[in-house]
N, CA and C of each residue as an Amber inpcrd file, in Angstrom:
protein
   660
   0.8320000  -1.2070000   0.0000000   0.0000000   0.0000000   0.0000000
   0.8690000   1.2590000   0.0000000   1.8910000   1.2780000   0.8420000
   2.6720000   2.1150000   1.0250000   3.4440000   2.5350000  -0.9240000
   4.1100000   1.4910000  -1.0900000   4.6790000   1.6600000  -2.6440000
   3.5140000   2.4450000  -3.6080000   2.1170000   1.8620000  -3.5020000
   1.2030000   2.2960000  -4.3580000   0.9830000   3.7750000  -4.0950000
   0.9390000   4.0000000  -3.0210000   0.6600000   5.9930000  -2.1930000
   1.7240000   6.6750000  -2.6780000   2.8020000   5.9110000  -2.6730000
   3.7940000   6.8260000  -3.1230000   3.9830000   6.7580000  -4.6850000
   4.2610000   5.6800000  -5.2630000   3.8310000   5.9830000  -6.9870000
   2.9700000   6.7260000  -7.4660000   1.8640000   7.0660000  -6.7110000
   0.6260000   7.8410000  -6.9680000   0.5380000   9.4280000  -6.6110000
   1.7090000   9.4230000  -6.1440000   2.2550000  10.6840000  -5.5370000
   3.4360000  11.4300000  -6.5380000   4.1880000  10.4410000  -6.9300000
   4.5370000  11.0780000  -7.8540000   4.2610000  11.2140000  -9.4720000
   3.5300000  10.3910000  -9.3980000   2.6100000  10.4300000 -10.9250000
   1.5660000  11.4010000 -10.5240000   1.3700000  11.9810000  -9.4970000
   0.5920000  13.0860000  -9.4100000   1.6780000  14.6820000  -9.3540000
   2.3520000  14.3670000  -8.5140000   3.6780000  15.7040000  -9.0120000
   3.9210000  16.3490000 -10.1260000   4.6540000  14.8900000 -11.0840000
   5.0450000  15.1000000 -12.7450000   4.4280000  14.7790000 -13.4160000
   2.3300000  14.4720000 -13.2160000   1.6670000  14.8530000 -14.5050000
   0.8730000  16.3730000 -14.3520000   0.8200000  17.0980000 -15.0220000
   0.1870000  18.7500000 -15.0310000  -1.0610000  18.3110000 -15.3330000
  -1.4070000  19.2310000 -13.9840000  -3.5710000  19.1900000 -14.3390000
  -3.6550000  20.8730000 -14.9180000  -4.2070000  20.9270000 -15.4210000
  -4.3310000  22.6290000 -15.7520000  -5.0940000  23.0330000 -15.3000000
  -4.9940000  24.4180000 -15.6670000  -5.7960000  25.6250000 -14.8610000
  -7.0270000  25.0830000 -15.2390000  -8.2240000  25.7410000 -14.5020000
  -9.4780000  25.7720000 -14.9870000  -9.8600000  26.9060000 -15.9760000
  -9.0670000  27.7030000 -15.3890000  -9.2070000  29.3020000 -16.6490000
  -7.7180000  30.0710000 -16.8570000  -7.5910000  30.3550000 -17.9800000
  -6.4700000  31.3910000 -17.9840000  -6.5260000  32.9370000 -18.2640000
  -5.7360000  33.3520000 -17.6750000  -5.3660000  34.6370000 -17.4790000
  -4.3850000  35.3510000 -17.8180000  -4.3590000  37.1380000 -18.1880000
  -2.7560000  37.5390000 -18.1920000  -1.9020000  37.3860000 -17.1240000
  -0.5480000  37.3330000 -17.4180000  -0.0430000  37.2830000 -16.3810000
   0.1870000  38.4600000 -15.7950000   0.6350000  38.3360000 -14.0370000
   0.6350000  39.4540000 -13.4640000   1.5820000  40.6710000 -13.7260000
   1.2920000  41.9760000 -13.7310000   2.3880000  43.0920000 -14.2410000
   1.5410000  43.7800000 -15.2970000   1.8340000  44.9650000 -15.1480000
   1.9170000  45.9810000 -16.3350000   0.3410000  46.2610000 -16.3790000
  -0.5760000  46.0360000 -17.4590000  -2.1310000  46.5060000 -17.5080000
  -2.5420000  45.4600000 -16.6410000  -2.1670000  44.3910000 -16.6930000
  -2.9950000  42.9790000 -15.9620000  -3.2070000  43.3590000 -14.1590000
  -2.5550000  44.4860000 -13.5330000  -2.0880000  44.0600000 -12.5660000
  -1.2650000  43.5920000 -11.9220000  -1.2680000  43.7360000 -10.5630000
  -0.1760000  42.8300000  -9.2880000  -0.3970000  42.5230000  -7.9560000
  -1.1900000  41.2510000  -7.6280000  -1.4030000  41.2200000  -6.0330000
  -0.9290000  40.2230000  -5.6980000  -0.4950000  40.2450000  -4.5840000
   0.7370000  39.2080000  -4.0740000  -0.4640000  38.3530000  -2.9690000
   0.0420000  37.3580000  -3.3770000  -0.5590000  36.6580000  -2.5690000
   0.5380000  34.8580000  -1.8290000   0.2280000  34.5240000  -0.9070000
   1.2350000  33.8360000  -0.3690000   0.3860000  32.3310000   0.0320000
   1.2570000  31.3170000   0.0720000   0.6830000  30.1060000   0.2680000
   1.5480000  29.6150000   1.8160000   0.9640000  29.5470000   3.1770000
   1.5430000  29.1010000   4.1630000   1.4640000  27.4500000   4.3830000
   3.0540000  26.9350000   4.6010000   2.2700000  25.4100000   4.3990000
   3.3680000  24.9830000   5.3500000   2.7050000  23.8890000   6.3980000
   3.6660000  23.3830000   7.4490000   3.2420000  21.5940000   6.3810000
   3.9400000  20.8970000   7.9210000   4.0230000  19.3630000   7.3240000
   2.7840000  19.2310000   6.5080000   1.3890000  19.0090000   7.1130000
   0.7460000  18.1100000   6.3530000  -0.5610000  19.6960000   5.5960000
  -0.3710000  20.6410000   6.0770000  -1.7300000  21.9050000   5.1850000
  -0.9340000  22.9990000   5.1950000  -1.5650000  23.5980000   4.2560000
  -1.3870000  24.7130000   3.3070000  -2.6250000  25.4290000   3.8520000
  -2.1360000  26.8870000   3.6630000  -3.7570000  28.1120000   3.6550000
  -3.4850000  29.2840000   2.3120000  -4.0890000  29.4880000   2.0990000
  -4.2020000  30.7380000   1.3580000  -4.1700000  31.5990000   2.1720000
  -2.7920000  32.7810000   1.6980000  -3.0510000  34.1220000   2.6250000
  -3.1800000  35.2360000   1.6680000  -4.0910000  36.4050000   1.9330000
  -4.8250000  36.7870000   0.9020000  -4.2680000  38.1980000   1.8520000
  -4.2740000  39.0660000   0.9100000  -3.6770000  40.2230000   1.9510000
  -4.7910000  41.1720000   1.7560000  -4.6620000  41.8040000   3.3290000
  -5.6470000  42.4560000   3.8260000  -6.0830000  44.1750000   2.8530000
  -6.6480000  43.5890000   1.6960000  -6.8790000  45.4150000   0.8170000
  -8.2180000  45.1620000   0.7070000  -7.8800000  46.8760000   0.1100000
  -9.8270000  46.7600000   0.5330000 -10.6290000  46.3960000  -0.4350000
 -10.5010000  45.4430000  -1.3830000 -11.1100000  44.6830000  -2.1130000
 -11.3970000  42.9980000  -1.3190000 -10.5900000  43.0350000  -0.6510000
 -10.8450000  41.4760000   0.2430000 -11.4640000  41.5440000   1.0770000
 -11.0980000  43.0020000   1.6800000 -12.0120000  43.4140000   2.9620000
 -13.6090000  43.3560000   3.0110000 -13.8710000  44.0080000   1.9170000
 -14.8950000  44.1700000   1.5360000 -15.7450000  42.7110000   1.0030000
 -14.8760000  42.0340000   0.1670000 -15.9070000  40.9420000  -0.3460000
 -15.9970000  39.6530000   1.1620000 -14.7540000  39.8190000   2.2310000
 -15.0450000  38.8910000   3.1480000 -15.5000000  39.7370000   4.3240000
 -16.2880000  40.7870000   4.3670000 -16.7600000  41.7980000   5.3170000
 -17.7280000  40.9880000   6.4300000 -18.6100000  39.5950000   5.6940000
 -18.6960000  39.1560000   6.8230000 -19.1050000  38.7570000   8.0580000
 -17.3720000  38.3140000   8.0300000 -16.1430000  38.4890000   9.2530000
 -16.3660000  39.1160000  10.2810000 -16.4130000  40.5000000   9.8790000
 -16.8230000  41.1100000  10.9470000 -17.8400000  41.3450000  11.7700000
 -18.9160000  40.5420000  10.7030000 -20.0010000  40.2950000  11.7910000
 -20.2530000  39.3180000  12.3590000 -19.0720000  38.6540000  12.3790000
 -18.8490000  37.1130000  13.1480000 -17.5380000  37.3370000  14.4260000
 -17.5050000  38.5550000  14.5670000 -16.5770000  39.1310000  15.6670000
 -14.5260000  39.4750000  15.5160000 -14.3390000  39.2030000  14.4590000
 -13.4980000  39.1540000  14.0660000 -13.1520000  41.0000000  13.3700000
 -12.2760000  41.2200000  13.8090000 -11.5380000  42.6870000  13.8140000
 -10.9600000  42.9500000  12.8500000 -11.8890000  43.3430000  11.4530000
 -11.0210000  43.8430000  10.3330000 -10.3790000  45.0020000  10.0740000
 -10.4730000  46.2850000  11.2830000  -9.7710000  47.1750000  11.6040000
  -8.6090000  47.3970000  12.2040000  -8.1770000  45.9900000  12.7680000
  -6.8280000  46.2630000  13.8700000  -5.7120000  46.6650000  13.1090000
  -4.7930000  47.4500000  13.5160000  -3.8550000  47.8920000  12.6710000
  -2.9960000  47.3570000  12.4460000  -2.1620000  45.5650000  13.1810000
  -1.5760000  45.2920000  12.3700000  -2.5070000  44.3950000  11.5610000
  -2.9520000  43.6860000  11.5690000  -4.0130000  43.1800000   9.9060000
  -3.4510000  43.3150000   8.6720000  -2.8010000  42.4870000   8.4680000
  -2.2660000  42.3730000   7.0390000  -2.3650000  41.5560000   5.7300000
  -3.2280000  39.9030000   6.5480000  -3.1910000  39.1010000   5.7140000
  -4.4830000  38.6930000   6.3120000  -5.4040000  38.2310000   5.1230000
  -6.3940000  36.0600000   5.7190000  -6.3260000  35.2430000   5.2520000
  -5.7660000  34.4890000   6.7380000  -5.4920000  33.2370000   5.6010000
  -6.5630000  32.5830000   6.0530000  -6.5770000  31.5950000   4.6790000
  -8.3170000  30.7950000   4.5420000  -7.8650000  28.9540000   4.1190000
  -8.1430000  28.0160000   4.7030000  -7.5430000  26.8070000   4.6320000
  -9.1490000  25.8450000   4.6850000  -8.9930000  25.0850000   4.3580000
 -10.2080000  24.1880000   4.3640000  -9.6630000  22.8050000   4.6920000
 -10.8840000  22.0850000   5.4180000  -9.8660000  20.5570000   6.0760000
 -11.5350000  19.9040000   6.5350000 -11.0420000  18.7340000   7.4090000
 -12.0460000  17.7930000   7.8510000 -12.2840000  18.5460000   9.1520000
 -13.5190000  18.5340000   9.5580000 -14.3320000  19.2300000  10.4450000
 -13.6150000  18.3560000  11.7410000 -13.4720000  17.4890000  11.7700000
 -13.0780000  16.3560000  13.2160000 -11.9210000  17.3610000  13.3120000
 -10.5760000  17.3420000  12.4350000  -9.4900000  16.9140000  12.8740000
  -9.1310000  18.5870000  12.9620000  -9.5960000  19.7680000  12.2130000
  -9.7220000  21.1210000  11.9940000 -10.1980000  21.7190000  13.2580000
 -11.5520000  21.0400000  13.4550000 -11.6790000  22.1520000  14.7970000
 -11.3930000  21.4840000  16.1430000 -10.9800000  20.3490000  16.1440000
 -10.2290000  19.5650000  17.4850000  -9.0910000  19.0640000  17.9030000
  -8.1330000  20.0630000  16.9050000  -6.7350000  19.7980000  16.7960000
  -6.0200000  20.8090000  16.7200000  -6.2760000  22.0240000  17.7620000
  -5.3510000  22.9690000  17.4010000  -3.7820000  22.9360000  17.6410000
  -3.1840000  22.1910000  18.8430000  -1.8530000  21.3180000  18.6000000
  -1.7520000  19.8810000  18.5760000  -0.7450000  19.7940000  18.0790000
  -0.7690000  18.2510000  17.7380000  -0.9100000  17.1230000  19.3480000
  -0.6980000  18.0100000  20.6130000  -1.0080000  17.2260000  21.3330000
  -2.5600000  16.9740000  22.0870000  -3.1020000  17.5410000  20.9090000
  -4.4820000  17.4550000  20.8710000  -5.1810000  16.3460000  20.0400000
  -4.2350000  15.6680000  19.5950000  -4.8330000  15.0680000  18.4940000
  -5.7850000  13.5190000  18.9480000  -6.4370000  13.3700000  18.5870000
  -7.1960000  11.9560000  18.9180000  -7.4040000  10.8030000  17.5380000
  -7.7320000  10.3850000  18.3020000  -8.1390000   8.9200000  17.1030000
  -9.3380000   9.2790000  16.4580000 -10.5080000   9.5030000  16.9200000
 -11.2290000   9.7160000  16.2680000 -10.9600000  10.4140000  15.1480000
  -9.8520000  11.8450000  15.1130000 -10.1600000  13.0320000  14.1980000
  -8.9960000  11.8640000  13.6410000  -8.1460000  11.4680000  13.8050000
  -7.7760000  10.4390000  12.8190000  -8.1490000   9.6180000  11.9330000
  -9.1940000   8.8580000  12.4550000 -10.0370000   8.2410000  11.7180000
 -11.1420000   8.8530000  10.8440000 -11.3780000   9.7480000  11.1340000
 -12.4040000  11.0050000   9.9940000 -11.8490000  11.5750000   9.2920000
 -10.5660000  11.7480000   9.0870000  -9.3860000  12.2250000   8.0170000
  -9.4490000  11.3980000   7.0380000  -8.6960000   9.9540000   7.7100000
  -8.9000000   9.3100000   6.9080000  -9.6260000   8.6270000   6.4000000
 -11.1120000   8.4430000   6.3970000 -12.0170000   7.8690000   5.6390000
 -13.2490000   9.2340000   5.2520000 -14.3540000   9.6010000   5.2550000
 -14.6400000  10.7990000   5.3650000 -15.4300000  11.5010000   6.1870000
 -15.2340000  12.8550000   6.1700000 -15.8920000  13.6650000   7.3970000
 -16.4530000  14.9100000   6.4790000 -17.2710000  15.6720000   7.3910000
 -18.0750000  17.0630000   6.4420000 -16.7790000  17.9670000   6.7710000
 -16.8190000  19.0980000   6.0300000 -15.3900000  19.7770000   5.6940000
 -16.1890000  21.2630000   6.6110000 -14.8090000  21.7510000   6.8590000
 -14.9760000  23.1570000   7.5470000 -13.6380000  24.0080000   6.5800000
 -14.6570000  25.4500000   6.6170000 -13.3050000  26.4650000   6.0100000
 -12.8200000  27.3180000   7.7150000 -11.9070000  27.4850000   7.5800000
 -11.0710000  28.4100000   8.9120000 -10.2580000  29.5060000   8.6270000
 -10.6930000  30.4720000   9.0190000 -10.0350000  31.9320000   8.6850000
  -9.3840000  32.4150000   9.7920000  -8.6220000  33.0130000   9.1230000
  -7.7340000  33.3360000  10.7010000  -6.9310000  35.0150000   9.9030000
  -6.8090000  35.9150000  11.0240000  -6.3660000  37.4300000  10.6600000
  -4.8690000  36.8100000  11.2150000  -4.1380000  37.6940000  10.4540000
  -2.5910000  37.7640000  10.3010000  -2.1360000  39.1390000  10.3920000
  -0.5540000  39.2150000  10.5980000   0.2910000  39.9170000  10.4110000
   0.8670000  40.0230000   8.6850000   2.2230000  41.1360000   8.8350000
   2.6090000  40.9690000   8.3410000   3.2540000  39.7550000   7.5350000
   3.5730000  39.5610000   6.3700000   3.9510000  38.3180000   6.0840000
   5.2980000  38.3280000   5.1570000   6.7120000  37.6310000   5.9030000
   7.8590000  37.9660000   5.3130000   8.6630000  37.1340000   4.1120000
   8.1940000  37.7230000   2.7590000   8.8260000  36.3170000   1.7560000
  10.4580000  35.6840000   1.8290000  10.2140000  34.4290000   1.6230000
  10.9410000  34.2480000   1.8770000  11.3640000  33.5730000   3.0020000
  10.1850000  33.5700000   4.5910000  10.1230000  32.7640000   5.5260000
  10.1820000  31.2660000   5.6820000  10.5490000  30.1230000   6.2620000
   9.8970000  28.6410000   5.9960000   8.8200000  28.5330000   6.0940000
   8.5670000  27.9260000   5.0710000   7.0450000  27.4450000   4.5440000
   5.9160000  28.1400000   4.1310000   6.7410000  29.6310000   3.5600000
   6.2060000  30.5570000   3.4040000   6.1740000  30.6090000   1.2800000
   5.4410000  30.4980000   0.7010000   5.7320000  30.8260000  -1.0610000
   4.9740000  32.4790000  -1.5820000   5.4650000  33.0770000  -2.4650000
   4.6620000  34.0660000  -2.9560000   4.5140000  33.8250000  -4.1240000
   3.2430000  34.4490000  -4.8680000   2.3090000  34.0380000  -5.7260000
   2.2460000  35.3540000  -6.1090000   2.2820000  35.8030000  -7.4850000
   1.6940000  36.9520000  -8.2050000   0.8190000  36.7010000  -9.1630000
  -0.6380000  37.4360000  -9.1080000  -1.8070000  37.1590000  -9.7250000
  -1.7810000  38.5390000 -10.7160000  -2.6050000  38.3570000 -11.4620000
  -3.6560000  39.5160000 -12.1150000  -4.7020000  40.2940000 -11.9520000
  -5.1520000  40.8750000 -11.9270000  -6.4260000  41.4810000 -11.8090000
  -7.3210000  40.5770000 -11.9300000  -7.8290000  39.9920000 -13.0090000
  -8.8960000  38.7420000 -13.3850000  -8.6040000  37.4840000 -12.8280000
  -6.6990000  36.8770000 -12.2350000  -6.5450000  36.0340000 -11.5570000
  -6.8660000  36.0220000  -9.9430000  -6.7550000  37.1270000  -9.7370000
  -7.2040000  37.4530000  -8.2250000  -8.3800000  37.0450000  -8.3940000
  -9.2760000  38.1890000  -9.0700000 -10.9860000  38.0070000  -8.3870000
 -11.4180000  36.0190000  -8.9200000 -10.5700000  35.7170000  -9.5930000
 -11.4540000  34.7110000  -9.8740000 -11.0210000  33.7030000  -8.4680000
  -9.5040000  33.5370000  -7.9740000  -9.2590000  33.0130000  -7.1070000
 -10.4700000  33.6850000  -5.3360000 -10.2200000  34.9360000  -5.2740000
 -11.8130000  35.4110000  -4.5640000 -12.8370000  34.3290000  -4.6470000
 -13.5960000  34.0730000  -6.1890000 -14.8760000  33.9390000  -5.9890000
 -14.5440000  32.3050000  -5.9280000 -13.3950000  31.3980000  -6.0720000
 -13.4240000  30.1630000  -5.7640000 -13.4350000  30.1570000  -4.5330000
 -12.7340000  31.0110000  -3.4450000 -12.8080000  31.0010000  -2.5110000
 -13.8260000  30.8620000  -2.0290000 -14.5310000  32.1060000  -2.0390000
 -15.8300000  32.1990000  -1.7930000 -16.9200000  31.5500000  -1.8630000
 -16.8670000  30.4170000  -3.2060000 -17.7470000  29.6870000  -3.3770000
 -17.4950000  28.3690000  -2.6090000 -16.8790000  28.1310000  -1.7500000
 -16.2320000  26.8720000  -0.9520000 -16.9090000  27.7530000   0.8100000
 -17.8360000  28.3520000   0.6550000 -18.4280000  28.5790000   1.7290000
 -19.7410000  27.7620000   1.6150000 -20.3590000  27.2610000   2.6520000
 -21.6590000  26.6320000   2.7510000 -22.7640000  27.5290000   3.1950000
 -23.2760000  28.2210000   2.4070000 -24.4750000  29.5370000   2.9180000
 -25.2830000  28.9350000   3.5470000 -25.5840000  29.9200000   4.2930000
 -27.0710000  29.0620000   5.3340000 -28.6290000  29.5570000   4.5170000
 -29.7620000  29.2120000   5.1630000 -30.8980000  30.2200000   4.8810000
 -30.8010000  31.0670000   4.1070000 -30.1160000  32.2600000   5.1310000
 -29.8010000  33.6050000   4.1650000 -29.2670000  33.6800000   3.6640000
 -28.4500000  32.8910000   2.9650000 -27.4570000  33.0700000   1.9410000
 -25.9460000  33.6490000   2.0810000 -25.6500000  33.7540000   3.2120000
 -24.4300000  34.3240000   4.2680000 -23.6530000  33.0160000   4.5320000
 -22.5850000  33.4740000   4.9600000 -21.8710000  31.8460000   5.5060000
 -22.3080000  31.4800000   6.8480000 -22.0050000  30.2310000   6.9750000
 -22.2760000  29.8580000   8.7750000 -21.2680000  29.6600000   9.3450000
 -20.9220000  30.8650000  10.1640000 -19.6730000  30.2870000  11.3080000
 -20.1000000  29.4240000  12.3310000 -19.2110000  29.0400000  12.7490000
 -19.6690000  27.7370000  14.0030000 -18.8440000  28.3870000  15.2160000
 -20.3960000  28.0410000  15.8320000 -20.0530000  29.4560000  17.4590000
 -19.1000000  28.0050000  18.3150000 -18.0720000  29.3700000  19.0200000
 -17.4980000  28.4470000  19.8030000 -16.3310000  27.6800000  19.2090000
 -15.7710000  27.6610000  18.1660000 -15.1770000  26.9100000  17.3110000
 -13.7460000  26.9310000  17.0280000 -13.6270000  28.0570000  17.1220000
 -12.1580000  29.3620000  17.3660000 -11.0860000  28.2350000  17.6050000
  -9.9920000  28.9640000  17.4810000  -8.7930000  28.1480000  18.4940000
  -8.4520000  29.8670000  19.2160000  -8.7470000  31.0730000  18.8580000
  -8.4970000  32.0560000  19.5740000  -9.8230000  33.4170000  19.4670000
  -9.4850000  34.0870000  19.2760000  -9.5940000  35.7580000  19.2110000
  -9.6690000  36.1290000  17.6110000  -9.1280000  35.8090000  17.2860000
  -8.7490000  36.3720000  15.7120000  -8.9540000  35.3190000  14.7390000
  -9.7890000  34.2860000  14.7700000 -10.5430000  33.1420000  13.7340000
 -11.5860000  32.7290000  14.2690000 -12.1060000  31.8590000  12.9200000
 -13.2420000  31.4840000  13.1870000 -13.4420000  29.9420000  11.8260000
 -14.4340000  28.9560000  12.6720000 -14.3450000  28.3690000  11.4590000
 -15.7830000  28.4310000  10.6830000 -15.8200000  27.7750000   9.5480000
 -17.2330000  27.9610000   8.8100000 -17.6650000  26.5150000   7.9350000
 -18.8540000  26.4750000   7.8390000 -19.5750000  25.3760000   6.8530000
 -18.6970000  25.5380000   5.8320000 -18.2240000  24.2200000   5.0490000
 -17.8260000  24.5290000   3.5290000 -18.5710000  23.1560000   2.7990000
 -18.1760000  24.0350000   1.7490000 -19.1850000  22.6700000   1.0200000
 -17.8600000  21.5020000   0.5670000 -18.2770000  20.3540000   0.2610000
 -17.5940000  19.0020000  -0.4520000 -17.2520000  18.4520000   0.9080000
 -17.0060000  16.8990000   0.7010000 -16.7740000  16.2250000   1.7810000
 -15.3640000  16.0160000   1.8400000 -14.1710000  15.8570000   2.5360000
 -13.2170000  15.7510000   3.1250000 -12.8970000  14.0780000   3.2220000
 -11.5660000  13.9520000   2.6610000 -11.1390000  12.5500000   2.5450000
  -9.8910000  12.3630000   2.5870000  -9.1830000  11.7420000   2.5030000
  -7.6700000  10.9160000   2.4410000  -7.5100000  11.3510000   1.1660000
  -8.2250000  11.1480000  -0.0630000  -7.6070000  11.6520000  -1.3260000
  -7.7210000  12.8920000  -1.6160000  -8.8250000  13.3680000  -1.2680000
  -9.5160000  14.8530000  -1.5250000  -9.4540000  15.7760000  -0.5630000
  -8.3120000  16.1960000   0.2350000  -8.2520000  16.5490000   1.4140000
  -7.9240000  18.0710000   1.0760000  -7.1710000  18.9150000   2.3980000
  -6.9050000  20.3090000   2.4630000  -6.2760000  20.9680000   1.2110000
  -4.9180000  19.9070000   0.9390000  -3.7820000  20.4130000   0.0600000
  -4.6620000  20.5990000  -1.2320000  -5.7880000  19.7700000  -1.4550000
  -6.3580000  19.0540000  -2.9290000  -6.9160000  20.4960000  -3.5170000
  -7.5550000  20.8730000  -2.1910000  -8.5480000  22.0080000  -2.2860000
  -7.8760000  23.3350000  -2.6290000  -6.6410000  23.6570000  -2.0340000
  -5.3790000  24.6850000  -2.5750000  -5.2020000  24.6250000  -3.6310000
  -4.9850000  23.0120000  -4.2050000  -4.1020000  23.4040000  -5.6080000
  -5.8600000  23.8670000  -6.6950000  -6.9630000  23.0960000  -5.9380000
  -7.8930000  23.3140000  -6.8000000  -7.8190000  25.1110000  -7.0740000
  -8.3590000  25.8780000  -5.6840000  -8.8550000  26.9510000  -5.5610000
  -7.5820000  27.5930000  -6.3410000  -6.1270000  27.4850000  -6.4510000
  -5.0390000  27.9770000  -7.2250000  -5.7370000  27.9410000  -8.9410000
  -5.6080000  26.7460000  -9.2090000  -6.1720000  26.0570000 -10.6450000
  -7.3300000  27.1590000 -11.1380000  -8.3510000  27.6720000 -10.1330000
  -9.0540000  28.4560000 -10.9450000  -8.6220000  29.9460000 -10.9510000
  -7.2550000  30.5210000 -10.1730000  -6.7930000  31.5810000 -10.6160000
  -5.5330000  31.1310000 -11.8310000  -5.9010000  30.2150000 -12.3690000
  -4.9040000  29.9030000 -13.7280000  -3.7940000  30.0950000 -13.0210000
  -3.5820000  28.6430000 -11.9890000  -1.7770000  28.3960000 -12.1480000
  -2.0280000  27.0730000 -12.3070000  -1.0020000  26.0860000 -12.9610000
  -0.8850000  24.9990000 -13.0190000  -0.2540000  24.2890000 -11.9070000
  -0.8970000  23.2360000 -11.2620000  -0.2670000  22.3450000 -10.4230000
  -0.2640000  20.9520000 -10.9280000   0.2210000  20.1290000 -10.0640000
  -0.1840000  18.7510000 -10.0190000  -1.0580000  17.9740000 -10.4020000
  -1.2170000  17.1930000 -10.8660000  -2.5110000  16.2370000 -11.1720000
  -3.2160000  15.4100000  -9.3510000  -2.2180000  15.3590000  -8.6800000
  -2.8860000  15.1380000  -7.5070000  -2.0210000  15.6020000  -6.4880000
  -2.3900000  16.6620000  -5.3110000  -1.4590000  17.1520000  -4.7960000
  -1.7350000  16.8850000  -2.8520000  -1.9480000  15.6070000  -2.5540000
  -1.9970000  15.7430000  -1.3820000  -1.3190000  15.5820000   0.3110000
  -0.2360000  16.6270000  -0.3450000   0.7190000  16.9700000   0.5590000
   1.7880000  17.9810000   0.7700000   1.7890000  19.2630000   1.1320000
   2.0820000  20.4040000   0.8120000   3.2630000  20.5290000  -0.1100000
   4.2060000  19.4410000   0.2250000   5.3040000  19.7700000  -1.0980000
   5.0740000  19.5360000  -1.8980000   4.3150000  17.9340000  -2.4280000
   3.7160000  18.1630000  -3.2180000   3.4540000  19.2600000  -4.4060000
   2.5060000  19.6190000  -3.6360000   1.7940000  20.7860000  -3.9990000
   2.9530000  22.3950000  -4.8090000   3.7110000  22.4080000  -3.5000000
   4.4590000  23.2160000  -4.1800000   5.2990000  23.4960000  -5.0700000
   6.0430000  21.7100000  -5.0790000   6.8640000  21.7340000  -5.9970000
   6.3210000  21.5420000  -7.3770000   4.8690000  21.0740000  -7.3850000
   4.5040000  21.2010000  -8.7230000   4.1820000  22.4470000  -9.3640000
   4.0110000  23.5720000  -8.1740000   3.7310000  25.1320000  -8.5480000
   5.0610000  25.3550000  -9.7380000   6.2090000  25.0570000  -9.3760000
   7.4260000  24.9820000 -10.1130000   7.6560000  24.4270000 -11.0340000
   7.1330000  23.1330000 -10.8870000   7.3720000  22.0840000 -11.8110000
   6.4530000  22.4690000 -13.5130000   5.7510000  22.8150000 -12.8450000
   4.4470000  22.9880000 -14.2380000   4.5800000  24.8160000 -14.5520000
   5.0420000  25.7830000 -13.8620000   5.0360000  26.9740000 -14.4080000
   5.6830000  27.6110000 -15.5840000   4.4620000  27.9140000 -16.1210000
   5.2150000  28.5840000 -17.4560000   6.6220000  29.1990000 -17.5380000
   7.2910000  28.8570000 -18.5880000   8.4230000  29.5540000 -19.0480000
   8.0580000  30.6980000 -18.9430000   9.4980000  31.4300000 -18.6830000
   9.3850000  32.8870000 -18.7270000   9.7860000  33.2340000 -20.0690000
   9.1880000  34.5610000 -20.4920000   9.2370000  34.5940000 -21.9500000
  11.0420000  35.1590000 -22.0160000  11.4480000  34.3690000 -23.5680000
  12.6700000  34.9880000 -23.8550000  12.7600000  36.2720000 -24.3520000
């Protein structure tokens, strides 16, 4: 089993899934927003920096108690995972069997936002990403659409859910699995701001090194 996970891992690395849409690239009329991918051992988040175009479309936030005014506020990052192991694992010596066992077979998925600082490129486990104008908003509305609206058509945070002060987690839609997990959902939500990753990316290097592996030549 082990040999098969890993053949499948790298036949997911070095085959290219493509974008869902393409775009100009970032610079010049197209635009430039930087955006950063935080990724320890096993998840990745999207960190989306705090302007007032993000502000505004994830506004919210703030009516879920979360402080989009504090002055340092610089980034959100937004990560999606299995509801067990996401909201009952904020250190690893938290971890249980159960949220083990709902990882790996499946569980309903939660998105988790969390306000940031500054963010320094170049940090471990830190990547930067330059979008477009049309690559941004479209990466936005994938985002966005990986919320589970309630009734009103708003997202549902889940009271109580926090690991602090400054997050919160929320309904997301798709179910959460061993194959289809956090990383899957990154390279997806990437894929529809037209970057190429992996054909299957579930494990942050993975993931990143196929950001490399599959990126366009730079023009001569």
């Amino acid at each position: 089993m082990v040999c098969v996970l890993a053949g499948l891992s790298v036949l997911g690395l070095v085959v290219p899934r493509p974008p869902t849409a393409s775009f100009p690239p970032a610079g010049g009329a197209a635009g430039r927003h930087v955006v950063h991918l935080a990724a320890n051992p096993i998840h990745t988040d999207i960190l989306l920096p705090a302007a007032p175009e993000v502000l505004a479309r994830f506004g919210f936030l703030a009516g879920d108690g979360l402080d989009l005014e504090h002055p340092a506020l610089a980034t959100i990052a937004i990560g999606w995972g299995g509801r067990t192991f996401y909201t009952q694992t904020p250190t690893w010596d938290r971890l249980t069997f159960e949220a083990v066992w709902r990882s790996a077979t499946l569980d309903r998925s939660v998105l988790h936002v969390a306000l940031g600082g500054a963010v320094e490129d170049g940090a471990p486990g830190i990547v930067r990403v330059e979008l477009g104008d049309a690559a941004f908003a479209a990466l936005l509305d994938a985002i966005a659409a990986s919320f589970e609206p309630g009734p009103d058509g708003a997202p549902q945070v889940l009271p109580g859910m926090g690991y602090g002060s400054f997050d919160r987690f929320y309904e997301a839609r798709e179910r959460f699995n061993l194959l289809a997990g956090c990383n899957t959902w990154t390279a997806a939500t990437l894929r529809a701001a037209g970057l190429r990753t992996g054909l299957w990316s579930p494990l942050p290097p993975l993931l990143l090194w196929s950001l490399v592996l599959h990126a366009p030549a730079a023009p001569a």
